[in-house]
N, C-alpha and C positions, 0 to 999 in steps of 0.2 A: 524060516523063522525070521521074524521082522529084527531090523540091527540098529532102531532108534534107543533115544533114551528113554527108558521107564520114565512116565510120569506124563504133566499136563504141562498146556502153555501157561495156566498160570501159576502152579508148581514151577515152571521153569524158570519163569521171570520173578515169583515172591524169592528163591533161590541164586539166582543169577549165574542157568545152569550154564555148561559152557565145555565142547570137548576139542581136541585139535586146534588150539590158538585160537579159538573161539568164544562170544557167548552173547549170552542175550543182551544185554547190553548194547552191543554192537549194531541190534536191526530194532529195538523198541524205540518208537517213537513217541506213542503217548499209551496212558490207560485211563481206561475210568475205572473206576470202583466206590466200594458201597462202604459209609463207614457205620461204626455202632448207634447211632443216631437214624438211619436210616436215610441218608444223606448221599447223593452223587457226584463225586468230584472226576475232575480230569486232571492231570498231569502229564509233564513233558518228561522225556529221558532224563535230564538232569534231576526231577527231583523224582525219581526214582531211586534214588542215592546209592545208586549200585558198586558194587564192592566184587572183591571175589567171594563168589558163594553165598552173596549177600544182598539186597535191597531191604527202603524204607517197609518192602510185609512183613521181614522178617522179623521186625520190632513190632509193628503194630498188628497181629497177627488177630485182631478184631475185624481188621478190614477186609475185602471179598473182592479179589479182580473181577469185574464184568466183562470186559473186554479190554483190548488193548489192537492197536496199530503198529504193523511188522514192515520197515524195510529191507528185501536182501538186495545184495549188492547186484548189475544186471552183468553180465558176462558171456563168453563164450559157449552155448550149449555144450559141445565134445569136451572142453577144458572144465568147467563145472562137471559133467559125468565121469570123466577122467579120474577128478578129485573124490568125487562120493565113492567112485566104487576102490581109488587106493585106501580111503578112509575105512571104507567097510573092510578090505581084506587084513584090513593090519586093525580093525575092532575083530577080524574071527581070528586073530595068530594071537591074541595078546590078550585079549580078555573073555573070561566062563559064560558064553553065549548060550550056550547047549544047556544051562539050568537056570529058572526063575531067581530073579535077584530084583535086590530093589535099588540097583547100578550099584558104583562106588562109594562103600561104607564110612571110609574115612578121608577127611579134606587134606589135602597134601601139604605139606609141614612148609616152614619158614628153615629154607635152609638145611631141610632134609624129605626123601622122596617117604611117604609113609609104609605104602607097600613095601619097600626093601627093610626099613625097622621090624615090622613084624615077618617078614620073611629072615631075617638074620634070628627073630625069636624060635627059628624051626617050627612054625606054627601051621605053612601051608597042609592043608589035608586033616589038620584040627577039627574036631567034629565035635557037639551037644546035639545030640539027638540026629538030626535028616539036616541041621546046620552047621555046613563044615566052608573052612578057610578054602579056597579054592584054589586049587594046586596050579592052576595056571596062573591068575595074580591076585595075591594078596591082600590086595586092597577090597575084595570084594568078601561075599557073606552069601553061597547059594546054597538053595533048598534043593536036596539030592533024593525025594519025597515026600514026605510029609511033615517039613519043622515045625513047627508053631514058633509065635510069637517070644515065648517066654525063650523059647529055645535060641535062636538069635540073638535078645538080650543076654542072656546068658554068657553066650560066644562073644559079645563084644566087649562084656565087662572082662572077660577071660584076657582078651586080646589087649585092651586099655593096660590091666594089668600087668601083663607081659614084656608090654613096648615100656612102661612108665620102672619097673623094676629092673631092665636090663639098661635102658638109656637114659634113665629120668626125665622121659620124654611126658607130657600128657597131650595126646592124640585126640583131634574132635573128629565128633563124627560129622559127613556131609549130610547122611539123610536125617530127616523129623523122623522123632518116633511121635507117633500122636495114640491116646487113648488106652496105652499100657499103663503101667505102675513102675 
C-alpha cells in the first residue's frame, strides 16, 4: 500500500500540503495557471502567498494550476532513504493507512493539537455508517467499506460538534469538500 499523501501536486500546492516539518512551499518555485478569462500567468513562490494549509488558489479557487516547477533540496542518497523510510515507519505506527481516507480531516489548532480534543471527546471508533473516527488517530475520517459521502459529512458535523461543546473549540477542516450540500 502506497504511504504518500492522497491527493494531486496541484491539490497540494492550491493547499500548501506539508507533512514532517515540511511542505510545499519549501520546493515551489513558480506556477503557471489558467484564470477565469482564459488567461496564462506565471508566478514565483512569493506570490504564491503560501500560508499553513493555505495559498493564493485557495481564494481564487476559479483559477487552474497548469503546471508548476519543483525544487528538492540535493543531499545524501543513504541519509534521504534513511529519512523516507523513518518517515514511513512512524506514517504506518501513527496514522490509519490500512483504510481509504482522504488524509487528515481537520487542520491543527492554534495552540492545541486537534486530534487529542476530539480524542479526549471519546470519539475514536465513532462511526455514521462504514465512516468511523479512526482508532489509531483521530484526526482522520476512514471508510471501513462502503461510507458515502453524506456519511462522512455527517461524522464531521458530529465531530465539529463534540470538540466545540466540550471545549468551545470551532475546529476547521484541512480537506475541500467540493460538490456536496
Amino acid at each position: 500500500m502506497p504511504l504518500g499523501i492522497p491527493g494531486t501536486i496541484g491539490g497540494a500546492i492550491k493547499m500548501n500540503a506539508g507533512a514532517y516539518g515540511g511542505e510545499f512551499k519549501d520546493i515551489v518555485i513558480t506556477s503557471k495557471y489558467l484564470d477565469n478569462n482564459l488567461k496564462v500567468h506565471e508566478i514565483n513562490n512569493e506570490e504564491h502567498e503560501f500560508k499553513y494549509r493555505f495559498s493564493r488558489f485557495s481564494k481564487n479557487k476559479d483559477d487552474i494550476i497548469l503546471s508548476s516547477v519543483l525544487q528538492l533540496k540535493k543531499g545524501n542518497k543513504e541519509e534521504i532513504k534513511a529519512k523516507m523510510d523513518e518517515n514511513n515507519k512512524s506514517r504506518r505506527e501513527k496514522q490509519p493507512i490500512s483504510f481509504p481516507s482522504a488524509g487528515s480531516t481537520f487542520k491543527r489548532g492554534n495552540g492545541y493539537i486537534t486530534a487529542q480534543l476530539i480524542d479526549k471527546c471519546h470519539l475514536k471508533g465513532y462511526n455514521v455508517g462504514d465512516a468511523y473516527v479512526s482508532d489509531i488517530h483521530a484526526g482522520f475520517i476512514v471508510n471501513k467499506g462502503n461510507a458515502t459521502a453524506k456519511d462522512v459529512l455527517t461524522l464531521i458535523d458530529i465531530i465539529k460538534k463534540n470538540v466545540y461543546d466540550e471545549f468551545k473549540i470551532n475546529i476547521e477542516l484541512e480537506i475541500e469538500v467540493l460538490g456536496e450540500d
